[in-house]
Structures are given as C-alpha cells and as structure tokens.
C-alpha positions as CSV (number, residue, x, y, z in Angstrom):
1,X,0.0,0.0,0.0
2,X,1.8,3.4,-0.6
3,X,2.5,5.5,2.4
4,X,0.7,8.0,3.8
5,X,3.0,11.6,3.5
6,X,2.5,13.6,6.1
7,X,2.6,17.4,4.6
8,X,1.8,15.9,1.2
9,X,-1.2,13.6,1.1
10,X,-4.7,15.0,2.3
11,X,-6.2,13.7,5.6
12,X,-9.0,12.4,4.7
13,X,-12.1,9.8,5.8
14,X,-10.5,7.1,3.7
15,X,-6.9,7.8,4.7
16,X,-7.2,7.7,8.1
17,X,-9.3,4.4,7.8
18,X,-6.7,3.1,5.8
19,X,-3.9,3.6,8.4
20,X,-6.3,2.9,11.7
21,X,-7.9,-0.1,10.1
22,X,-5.2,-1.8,7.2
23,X,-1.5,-0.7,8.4
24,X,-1.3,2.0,5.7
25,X,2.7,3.0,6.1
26,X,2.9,6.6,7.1
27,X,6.3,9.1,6.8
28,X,6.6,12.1,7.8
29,X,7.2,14.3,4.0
30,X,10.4,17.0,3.7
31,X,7.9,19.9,3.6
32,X,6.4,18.6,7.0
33,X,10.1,17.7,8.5
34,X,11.5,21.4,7.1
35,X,8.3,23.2,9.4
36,X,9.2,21.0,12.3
37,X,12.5,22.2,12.0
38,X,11.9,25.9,11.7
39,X,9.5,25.3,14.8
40,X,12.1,23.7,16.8
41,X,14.9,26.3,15.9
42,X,12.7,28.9,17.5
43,X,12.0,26.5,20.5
44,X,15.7,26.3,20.6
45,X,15.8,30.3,20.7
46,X,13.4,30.5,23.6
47,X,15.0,27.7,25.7
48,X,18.5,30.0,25.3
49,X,16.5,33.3,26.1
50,X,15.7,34.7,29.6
51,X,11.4,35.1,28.5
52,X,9.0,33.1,30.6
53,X,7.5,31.3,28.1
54,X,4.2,28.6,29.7
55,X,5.4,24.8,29.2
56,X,9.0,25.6,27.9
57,X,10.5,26.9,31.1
58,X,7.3,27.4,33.3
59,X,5.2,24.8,35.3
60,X,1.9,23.8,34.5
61,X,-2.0,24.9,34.6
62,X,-2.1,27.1,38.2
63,X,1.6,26.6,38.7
64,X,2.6,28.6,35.2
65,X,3.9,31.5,37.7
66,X,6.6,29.5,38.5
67,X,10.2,29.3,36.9
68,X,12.0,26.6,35.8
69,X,15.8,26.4,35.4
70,X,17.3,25.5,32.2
71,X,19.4,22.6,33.5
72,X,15.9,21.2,34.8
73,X,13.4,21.8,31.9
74,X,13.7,17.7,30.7
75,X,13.1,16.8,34.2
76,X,9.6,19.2,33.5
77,X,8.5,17.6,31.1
78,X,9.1,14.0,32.4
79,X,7.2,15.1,35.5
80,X,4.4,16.2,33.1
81,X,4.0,12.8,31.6
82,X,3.6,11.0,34.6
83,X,2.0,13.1,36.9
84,X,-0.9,13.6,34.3
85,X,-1.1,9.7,33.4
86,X,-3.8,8.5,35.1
87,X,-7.0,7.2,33.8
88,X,-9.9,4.5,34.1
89,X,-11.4,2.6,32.5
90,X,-11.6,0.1,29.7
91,X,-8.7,1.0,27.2
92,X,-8.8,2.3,24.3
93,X,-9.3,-0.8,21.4
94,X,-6.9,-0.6,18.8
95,X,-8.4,1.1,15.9
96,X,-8.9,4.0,18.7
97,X,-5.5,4.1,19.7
98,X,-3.9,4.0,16.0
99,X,-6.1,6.9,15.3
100,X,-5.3,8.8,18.3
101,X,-1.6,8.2,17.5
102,X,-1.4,8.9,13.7
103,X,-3.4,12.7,14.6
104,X,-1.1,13.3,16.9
105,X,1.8,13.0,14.6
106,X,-0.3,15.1,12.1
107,X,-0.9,18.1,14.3
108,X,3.0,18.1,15.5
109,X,3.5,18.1,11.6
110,X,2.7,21.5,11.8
111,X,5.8,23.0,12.9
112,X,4.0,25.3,15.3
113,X,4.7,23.2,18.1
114,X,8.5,23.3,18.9
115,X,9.4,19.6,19.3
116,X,11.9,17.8,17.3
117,X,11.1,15.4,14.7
118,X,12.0,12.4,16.4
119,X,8.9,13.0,18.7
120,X,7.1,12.1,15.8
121,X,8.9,9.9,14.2
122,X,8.5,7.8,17.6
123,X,4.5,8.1,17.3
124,X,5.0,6.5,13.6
125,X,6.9,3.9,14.9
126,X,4.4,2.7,16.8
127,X,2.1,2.7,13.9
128,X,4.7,0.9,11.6
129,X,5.7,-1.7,14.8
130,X,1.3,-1.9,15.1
131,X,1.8,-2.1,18.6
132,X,-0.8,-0.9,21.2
133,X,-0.2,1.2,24.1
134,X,-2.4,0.8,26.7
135,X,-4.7,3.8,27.0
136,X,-7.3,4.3,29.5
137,X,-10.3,5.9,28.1
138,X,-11.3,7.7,31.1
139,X,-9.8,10.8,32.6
140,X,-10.2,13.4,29.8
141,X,-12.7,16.5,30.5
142,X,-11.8,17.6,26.8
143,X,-9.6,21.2,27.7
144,X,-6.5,21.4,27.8
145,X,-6.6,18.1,25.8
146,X,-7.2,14.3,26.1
147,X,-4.3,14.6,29.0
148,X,-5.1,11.4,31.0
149,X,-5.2,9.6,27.7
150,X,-2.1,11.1,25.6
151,X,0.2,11.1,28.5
152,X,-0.5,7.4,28.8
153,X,0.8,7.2,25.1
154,X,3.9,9.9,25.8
155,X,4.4,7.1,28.7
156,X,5.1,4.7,26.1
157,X,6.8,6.4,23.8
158,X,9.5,6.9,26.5
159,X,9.6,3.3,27.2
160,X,7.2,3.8,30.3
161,X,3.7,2.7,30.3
162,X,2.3,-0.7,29.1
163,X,1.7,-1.8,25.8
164,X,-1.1,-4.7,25.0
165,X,-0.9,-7.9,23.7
166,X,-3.1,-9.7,21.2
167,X,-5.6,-10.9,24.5
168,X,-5.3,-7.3,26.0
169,X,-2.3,-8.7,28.6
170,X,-0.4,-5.7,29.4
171,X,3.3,-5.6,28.8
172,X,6.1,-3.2,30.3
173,X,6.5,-0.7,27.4
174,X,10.9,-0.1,28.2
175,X,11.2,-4.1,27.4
176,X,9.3,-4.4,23.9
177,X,11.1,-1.5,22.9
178,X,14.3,-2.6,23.4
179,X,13.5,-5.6,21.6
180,X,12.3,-3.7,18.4
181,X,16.0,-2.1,18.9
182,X,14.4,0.9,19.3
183,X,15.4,3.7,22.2
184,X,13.2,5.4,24.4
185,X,12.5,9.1,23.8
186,X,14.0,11.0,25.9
187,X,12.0,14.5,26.1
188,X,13.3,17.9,25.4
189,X,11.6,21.4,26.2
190,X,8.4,21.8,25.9
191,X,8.1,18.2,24.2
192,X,5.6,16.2,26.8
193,X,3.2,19.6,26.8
194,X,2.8,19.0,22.8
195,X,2.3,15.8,23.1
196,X,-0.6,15.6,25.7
197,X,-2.0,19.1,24.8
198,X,-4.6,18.1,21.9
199,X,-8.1,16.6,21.1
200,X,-6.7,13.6,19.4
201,X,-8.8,11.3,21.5
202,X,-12.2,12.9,21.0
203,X,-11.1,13.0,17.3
204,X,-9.6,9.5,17.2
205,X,-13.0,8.5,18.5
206,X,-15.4,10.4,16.2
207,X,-13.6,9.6,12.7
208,X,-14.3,6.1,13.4
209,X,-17.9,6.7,14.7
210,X,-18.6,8.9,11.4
211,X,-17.5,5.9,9.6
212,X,-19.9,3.4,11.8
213,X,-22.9,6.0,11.3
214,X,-22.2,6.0,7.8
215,X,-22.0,2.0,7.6
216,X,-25.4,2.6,9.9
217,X,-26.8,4.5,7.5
218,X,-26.7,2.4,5.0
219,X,-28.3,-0.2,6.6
220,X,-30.7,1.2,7.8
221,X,-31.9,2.9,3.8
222,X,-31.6,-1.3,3.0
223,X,-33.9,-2.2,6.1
224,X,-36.4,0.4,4.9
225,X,-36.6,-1.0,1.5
226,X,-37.7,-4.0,3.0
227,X,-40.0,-3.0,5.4
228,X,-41.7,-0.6,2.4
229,X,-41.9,-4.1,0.0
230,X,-43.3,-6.4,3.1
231,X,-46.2,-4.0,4.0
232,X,-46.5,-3.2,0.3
233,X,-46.1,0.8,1.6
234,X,-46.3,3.4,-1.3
235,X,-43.5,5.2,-2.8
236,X,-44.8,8.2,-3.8
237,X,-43.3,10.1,-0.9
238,X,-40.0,9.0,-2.1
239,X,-40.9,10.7,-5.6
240,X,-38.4,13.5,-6.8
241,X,-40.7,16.0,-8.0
242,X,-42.2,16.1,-4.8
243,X,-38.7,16.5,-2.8
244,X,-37.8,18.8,-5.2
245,X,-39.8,21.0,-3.5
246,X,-37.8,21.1,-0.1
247,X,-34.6,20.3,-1.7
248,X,-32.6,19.0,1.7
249,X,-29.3,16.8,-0.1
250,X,-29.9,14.2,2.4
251,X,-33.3,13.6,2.2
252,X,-33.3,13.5,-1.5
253,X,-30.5,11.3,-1.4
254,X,-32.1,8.7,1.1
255,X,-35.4,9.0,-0.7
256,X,-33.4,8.8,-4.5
257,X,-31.9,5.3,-3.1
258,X,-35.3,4.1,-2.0
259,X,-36.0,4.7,-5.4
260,X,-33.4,2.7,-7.2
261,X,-33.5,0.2,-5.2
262,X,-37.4,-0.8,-5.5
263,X,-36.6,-0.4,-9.3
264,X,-38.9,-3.6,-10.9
265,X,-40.3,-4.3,-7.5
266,X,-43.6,-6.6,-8.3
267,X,-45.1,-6.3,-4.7
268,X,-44.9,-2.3,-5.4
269,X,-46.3,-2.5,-9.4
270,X,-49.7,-4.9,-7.7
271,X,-50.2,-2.6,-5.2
272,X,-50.1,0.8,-6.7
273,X,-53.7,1.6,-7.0
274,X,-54.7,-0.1,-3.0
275,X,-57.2,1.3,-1.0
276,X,-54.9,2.8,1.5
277,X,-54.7,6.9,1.5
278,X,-51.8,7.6,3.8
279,X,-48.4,5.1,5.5
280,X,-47.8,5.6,9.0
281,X,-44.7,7.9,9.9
282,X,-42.1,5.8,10.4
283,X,-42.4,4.5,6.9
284,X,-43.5,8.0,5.0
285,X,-41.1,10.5,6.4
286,X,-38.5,7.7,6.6
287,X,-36.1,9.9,3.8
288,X,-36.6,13.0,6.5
289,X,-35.4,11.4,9.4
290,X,-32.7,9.8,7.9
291,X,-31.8,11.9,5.2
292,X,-31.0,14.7,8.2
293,X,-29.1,12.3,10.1
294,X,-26.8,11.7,6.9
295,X,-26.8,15.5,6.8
296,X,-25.5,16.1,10.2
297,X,-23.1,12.8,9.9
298,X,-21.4,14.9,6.7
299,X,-20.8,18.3,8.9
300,X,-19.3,16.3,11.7
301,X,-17.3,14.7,9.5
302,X,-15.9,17.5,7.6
303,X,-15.6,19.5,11.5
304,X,-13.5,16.4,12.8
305,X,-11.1,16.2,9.7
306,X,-10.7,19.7,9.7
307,X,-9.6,19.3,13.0
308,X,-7.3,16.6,12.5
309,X,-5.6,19.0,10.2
310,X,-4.9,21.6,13.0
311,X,-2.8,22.3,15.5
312,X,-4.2,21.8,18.9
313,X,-1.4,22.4,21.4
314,X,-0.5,25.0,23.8
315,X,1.3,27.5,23.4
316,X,1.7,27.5,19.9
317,X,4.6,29.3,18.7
318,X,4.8,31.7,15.3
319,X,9.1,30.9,14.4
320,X,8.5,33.4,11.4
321,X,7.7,36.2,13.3
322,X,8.8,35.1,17.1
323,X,5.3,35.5,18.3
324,X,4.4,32.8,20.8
325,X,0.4,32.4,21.7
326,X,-1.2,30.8,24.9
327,X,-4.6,30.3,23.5
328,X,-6.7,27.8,23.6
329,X,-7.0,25.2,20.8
330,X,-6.8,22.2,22.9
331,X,-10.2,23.4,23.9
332,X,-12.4,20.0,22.7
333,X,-16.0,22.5,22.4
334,X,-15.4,22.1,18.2
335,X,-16.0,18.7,18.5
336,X,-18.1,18.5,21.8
337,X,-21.2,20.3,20.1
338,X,-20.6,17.8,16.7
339,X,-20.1,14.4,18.5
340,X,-23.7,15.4,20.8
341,X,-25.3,16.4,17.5
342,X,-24.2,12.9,15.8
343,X,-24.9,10.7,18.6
344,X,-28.5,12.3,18.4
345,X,-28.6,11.8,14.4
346,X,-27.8,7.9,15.6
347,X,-30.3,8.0,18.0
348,X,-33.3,8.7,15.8
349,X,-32.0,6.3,12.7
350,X,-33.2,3.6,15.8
351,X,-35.9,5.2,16.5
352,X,-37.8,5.6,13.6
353,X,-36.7,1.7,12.8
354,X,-38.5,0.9,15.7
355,X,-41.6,2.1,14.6
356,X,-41.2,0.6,11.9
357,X,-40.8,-3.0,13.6
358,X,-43.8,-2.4,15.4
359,X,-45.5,-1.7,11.7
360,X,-44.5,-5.0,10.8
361,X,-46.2,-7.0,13.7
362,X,-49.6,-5.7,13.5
363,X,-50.8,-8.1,11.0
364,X,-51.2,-5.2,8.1
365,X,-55.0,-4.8,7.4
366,X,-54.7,-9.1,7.8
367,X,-52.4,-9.5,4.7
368,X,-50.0,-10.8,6.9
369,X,-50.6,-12.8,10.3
370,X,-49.7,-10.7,13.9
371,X,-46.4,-11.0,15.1
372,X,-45.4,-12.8,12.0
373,X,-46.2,-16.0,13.8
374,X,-47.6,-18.8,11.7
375,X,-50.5,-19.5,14.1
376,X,-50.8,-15.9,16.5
377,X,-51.9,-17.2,19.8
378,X,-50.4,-20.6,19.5
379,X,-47.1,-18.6,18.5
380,X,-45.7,-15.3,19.7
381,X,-43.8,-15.2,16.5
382,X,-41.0,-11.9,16.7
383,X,-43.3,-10.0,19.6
384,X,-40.5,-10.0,21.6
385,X,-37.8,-8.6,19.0
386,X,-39.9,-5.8,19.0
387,X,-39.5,-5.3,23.4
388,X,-35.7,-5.4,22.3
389,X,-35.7,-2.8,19.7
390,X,-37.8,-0.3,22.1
391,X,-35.6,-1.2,24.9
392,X,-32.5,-0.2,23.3
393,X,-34.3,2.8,21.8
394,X,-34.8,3.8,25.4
395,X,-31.5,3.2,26.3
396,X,-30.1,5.1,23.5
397,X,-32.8,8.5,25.0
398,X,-31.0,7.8,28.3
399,X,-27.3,8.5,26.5
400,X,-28.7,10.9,24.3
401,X,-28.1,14.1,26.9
402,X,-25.8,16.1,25.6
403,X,-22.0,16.1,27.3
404,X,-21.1,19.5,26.0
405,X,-23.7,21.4,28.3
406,X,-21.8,20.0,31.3
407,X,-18.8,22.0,32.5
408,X,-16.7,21.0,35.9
409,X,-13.5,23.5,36.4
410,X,-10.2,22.0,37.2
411,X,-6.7,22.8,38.3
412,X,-8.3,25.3,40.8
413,X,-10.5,27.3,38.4
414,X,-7.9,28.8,36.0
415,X,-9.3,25.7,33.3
416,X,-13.2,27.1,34.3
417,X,-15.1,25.9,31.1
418,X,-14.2,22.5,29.9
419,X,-16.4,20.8,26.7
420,X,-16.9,17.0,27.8
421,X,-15.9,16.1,24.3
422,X,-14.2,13.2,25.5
423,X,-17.5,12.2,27.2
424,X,-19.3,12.6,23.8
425,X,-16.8,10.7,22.0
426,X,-17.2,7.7,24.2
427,X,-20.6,7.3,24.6
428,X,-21.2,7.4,21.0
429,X,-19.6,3.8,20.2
430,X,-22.1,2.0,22.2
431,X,-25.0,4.1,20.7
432,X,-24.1,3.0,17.6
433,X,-23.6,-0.7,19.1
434,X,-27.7,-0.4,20.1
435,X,-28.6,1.2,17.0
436,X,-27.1,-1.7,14.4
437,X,-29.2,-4.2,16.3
438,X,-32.2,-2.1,16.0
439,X,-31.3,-1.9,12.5
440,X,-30.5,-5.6,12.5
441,X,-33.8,-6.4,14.2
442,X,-36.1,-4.9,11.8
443,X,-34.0,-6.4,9.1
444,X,-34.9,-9.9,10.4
445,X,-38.8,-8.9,11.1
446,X,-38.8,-7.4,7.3
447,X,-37.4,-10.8,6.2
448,X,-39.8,-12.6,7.9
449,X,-42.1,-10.8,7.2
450,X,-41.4,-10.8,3.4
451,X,-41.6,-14.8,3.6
452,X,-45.6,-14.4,3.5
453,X,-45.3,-12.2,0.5
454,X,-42.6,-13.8,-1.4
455,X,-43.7,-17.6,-0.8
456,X,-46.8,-18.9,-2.9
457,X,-47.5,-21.4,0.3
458,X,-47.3,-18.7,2.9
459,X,-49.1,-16.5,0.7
460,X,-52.1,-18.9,-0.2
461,X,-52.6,-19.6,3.5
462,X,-53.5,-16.1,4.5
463,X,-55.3,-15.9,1.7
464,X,-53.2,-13.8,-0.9
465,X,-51.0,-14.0,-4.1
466,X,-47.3,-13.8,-3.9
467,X,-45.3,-11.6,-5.5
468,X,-41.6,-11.3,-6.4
469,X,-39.7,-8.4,-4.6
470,X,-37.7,-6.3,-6.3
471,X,-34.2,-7.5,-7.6
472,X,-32.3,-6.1,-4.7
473,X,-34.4,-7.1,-2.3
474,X,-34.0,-10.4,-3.4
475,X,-30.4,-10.1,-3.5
476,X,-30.5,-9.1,0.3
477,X,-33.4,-11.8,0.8
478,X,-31.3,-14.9,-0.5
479,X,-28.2,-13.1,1.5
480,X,-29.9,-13.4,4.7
481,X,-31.6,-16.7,4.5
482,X,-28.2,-18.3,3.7
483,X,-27.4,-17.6,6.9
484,X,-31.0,-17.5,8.6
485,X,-33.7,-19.8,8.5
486,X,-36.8,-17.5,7.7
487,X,-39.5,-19.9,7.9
488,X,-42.4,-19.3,10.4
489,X,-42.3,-21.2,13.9
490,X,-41.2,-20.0,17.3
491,X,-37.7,-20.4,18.1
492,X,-34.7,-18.7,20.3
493,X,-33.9,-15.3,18.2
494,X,-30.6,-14.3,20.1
495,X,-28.4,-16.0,17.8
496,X,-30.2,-15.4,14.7
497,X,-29.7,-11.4,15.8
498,X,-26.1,-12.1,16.4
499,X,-25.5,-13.6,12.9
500,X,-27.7,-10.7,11.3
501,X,-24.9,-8.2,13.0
502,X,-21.9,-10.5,12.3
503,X,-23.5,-10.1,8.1
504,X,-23.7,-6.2,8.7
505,X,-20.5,-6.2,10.2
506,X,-18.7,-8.2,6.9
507,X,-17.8,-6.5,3.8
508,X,-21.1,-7.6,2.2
509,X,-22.8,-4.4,2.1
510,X,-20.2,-3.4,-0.9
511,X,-22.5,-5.7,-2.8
512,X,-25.1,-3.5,-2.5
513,X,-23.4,-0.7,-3.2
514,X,-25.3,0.6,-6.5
515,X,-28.4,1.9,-5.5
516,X,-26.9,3.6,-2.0
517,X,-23.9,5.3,-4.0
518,X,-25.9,8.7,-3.7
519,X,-25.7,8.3,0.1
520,X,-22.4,8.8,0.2
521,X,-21.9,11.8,-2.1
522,X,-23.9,14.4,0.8
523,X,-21.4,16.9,1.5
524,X,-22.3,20.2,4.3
C-alpha cells in the first residue's frame, strides 16, 4: 500500500481508515520535516533566552507562575507525563488508539509546536511496529486536551507505560522496545506539553464513529426498502418531483436510493392503485429522518477532519515572526457540540426503525398474520424482538443528553469551562452498538415478514398471491436466509440477531453498493 505523506497527502475519511484499520505506512514528507524544524529552531531560541515562556521553562495549569531552570526543563517535562497519566477505565481498542496516535503525529506536523522530529517519528513507529499502548479511556474532560489519555501514550513512547498484547495482557513498554531495537525518547523542552495538549482522543473516537454512522446508515436505507416491500407501503413520498420541492441533499439522497432500489419491484407495481390513503410515519417520512441524520453525519465529518488537520497544542509558537500564543486550541467544544449532535442523528436512525418494527407486527390490514407468527396465539412469533428494539431505543434516550452542556472547572478554576468532548466521543460507540441491532432487528422482522409475500404457500394460507420483490431485495433476501432460517415457527432469536450483525458487520454491504452510492456523495 503506498504511504501516507505527512505534509503531502490530504487527511481524509479514507486515509485515516486506511492507516487505523489496514496498516497503511505513514512518513513524515520533507515539507512537513523542514516546518518542524523551523519550529524547533525557535523552540531552541526561547529555551537560550531569559522570557518566561508557559510549558518551555514554566510549570503547569495554576503553577505557570513558576520558573524553571534550564538545567531542569527535561526533568519538567518528564514530570508532566507521569503526573498527568492517570485514567480509568476500559482501554482504548486498537483502531482507537492508531487513530489517536497517527493525529497526533499530524498536528505536531505543523511545525508550530516546537518539538523535534523524532517526537514524531517515535508516534509513527508505533504505527509501523502496530503495537498498542495501553490507553485508559477515562480521565479526559476535553480542555487542555485528552491529557489522561495522551500522557498514557507519551508514557510509552518513553519506554514507560504498558503496551497490550493480542488478548489485551499488558506488557512493560521499556522491554518491547528494546527488543524492536528501538530507544526510548528522551524528552526535550516543551516536548511532553505538545504531546498531551490536543483533542486527538475525542477525534480518534469520532472519525471512526462517522465511519460506523455512515456504515449505519446504509443499513438502515436497505432495512427500509424492506420494510416498504413487506407492507407493500407506497413510494410516492420518495418521488423526486415532490422533494424537489424542499430540496434538503440528504433527504433527497435517502429517498433517490429508496427509489433505485425498488426499481422492478412486483409487490410495489400490484399494489399501486390499494385502498390505503396515507403510510404511518415511520415509513412515509423515513427519507426526512434519515436523510437529516446523513446530513448532520457529513458536517461532523468534515468538522473532525478539519480538525485533524490543526494544530491543537499549547502554546503554539509563530518561528516566522517570534510571536508565541497561549490560547486555547486544545479546547475540545469544536467537537463537543458535533459528536452530541451525531450521537443524536444515531439516536433517531433507531428510533424511527423501531416504529417501523412495530409496523410490521400488526398483522397489516390481515395481509400478513400478527407478530409474523404462523398461528398468532399458538405462536408469539418476533413479539418479543420488538421489546428489544424499544428497549434499546430507550436506552439510546438515556445517553442521548448532551455532554457539551456540562462544565466542571479543574486545576483550581484557571481551566473554568471544559467541553466534555471526551464524554461525547465515548458514549457514541455504544449508541451505535444499540442502533445496528435495532437496524438488524427490523432487518430480520422485514425478512420474515417478506416470507408471507414472497412464498406462494405462505401467501395462499393467509389468503393472498405472492409476489416477487424487487431485484435487490431479493439479492438481500437470499443473503440473509443463507445464513438464517426464515421460515415461520417459534424459536430462540438471540443468535439469529447475532449472525444478522456478524453479516452487517462483513464486507457484504459493498455488494449493495449501486443503488446507495448517492448516500455517500452528501457533503455540508
């Protein structure tokens, strides 16, 4: 795969997938080095000079007041790194942690940030070596930076800290470097502030989530489709001359998919001219609720890549005109506000879906038997799958509060507004863990459900004519019941759920990449 160039190549969604998820080599480019450079000659400068200057030759937070000698200013920044390493929690997986990593190196890239480049070259070490430091996920308040978190991965890079094995077995960092032959870094001025002051947690965090919501998505437009050809729901709100007329790109994309898919769809053609005036909610604003979702899942997106691109440490220093600023860009609110907002897109992809698994056990006007059972009473059929789905929709509401509207000051009261971003980051992954099995859940009772339209004997003994579905519905059909039996009869459901997520989890959803592709060209 070629490398990733660091100054050269564009930080994208797909790049930093690439690297996070498939080892994509990454090097730091000349142009890159030659700023890091210029940015450490000027660190050099201040380090020789008699200014103050916070993190170079000052302490920390409250104690920036007081002055450090020169002779002393590694011990600083050692101290730095292990007083701040503390955290709880379960650690970060490793998708999290090469993501956190490779940002880091990006935003040191800079050259605004005064440390040599061996500092980074030590971070892309790590990612060539795919080892994984062991990084609590708790600790962060999201100002001043993911501090807990990045000093636990400064720990490492100094050949302090743990690194984790295979079966998450911690292992004394100092050891496995030396046997990679590689040296501990041993920090300069101002070197362990640049490392730990930054969002690349939060960041880390939401990049992948954007890619999961996106994934999501998907899914969720393909578990529409078949609800809409099981209930035999009408199309015509998913027309384009009529969301023409409130042009929103994301709900003309979602309802343009519906669309293509349901192209040739024989349940649809037979039931064009039915009785029925109007389709419940969940089915006919479908393309508004998720079409907005997608819409806010682009912004983030383009907010958190943005971002990735920045620099995010403190102070940040100016070489070409000897101006250095304590500001605040490690402040996380950028990404606080963004990760809420997404993890309340995610929360109403599930919702609506729900409704729409409740849709699908009500029996339909009788043209299909309540609860999809084959003899209601005798059978409960999927009743219960739909007590999951509104449990996890619940539980999704309870996480749904927004982390950016809580503030608790720190480091007595000089950091007196902090953005929770960290918070938002990690409660999003297991949002999106409830939401694909809502998803997956009303794939399964759509399935089902489909049997008694599909299936001449089903259909003939609740008194109808089968039809065929269209051809990508059938595609998705035969995928599923190769690895689920859909026939009616009451039987445990747990694993058929887990092998419905293991299917949206594989790489099959590239097969069905054709009459989605729209989804993925919304841009803010």
């Amino acid at each position: 795969m070629t490398p990733f160039v660091i100054g050269t190549d564009t930080l994208d969604l797909a790049a930093f997938l690439d690297v996070v998820r498939r080892c994509r080599p990454v090097i730091l480019g000349q142009g890159a080095r030659a700023r890091v450079e210029e940015g450490l000659a000027f660190r050099n400068e201040l380090v020789a000079g008699g200014r103050s200057v916070y993190g170079v030759n000052t302490g920390f937070g409250k104690l920036a007041d007081t002055r450090i000698d020169t002779d002393r200013l590694g011990q600083l920044q050692d101290n730095l790194i292990r007083s701040h390493a503390i955290g709880w929690g379960r650690p970060l997986d490793r998708d999290e942690a090469r993501g956190m990593i490779l940002l880091r190196a990006v935003s040191l890239s800079q050259g605004h940030s005064g440390v040599r480049p061996a500092v980074i070259e030590q971070l892309l070490w790590l990612l060539e070596a795919d080892l994984h430091p062991f990084l609590p996920s708790r600790g962060s308040v999201g100002a001043s930076g993911d501090l807990a978190p990045l000093a636990h991965l400064a720990l490492v890079l100094m050949g302090e800290g743990h690194l984790l094995d295979a079966d998450e077995t911690r292992s004394d960092a100092g050891p496995v470097l030396a046997s990679h032959g590689r040296s501990p870094l041993r920090l300069e001025a101002k070197e362990g502030l640049a490392l730990i002051n930054g969002t690349q947690m939060m960041n880390a965090l939401g990049l992948l989530g954007v890619a999961r919501t996106r994934s999501l998505i998907g899914w969720a437009v393909m578990a529409l489709n078949l609800t809409i050809e099981a209930r035999e729901e009408s199309l015509k709100p998913f027309g384009a001359r009529f969301h023409a007329l409130r042009p929103h790109p994301g709900v003309e994309a979602v309802a343009s998919a519906v669309r293509s898919w349901m192209d040739c769809s024989e349940i649809l053609t037979a039931h064009e001219n039915c009785s029925r005036v109007q389709d419940p909610y969940s089915v006919r604003c479908a393309a508004q609720v998720i079409g907005t979702s997608l819409e806010v899942v682009a912004e983030v997106e383009a907010v958190l890549l943005r971002e990735g691109r920045s620099v995010t440490d403190n102070p940040v220093l100016f070489p070409e005109t000897g101006e250095v600023v304590s500001g605040g860009h490690f402040h996380g609110q950028p990404l606080a506000l963004r990760l809420d907002a997404l993890r309340v897109a995610v929360c109403e992809i599930a919702s609506v879906a729900e409704r729409r698994i409740d849709l699908l056990m009500n029996g339909n006007g009788g043209r299909l038997p309540r609860f999809l059972a084959a003899e209601p009473g005798l059978e409960s059929g999927l009743m219960i799958a739909q007590y999951l789905a509104a449990a996890l929709v619940s539980e999704n509401k309870q996480s749904a509060f927004p982390a950016s509207v809580d503030s608790i000051p720190t480091s007595l009261g000089q950091e007196d507004h902090v953005s929770m971003g960290s918070i938002a980051a990690l409660v999003l992954g297991p949002t999106l863990d409830r939401s694909f099995a809502v998803i997956a859940l009303e794939l399964l009772s759509a399935a089902r459900a489909l049997q008694y339209v599909t299936r001449p004997d089903l259909a003939a003994a609740i008194g109808r004519q089968a039809h065929d579905p269209s051809p990508w519905t059938g595609k998705l059909l035969a995928e599923i019941a190769a690895r689920i039996d859909l026939s009616p009869g009451d039987r445990p459901l747990t694993g058929d759920l887990e092998t419905m997520l293991a299917m949206m989890d594989s790489d099959i959803d590239a097969s069905f990449a054709e009459p989605l592709a729209i989804l993925t060209g919304v841009r803010p």
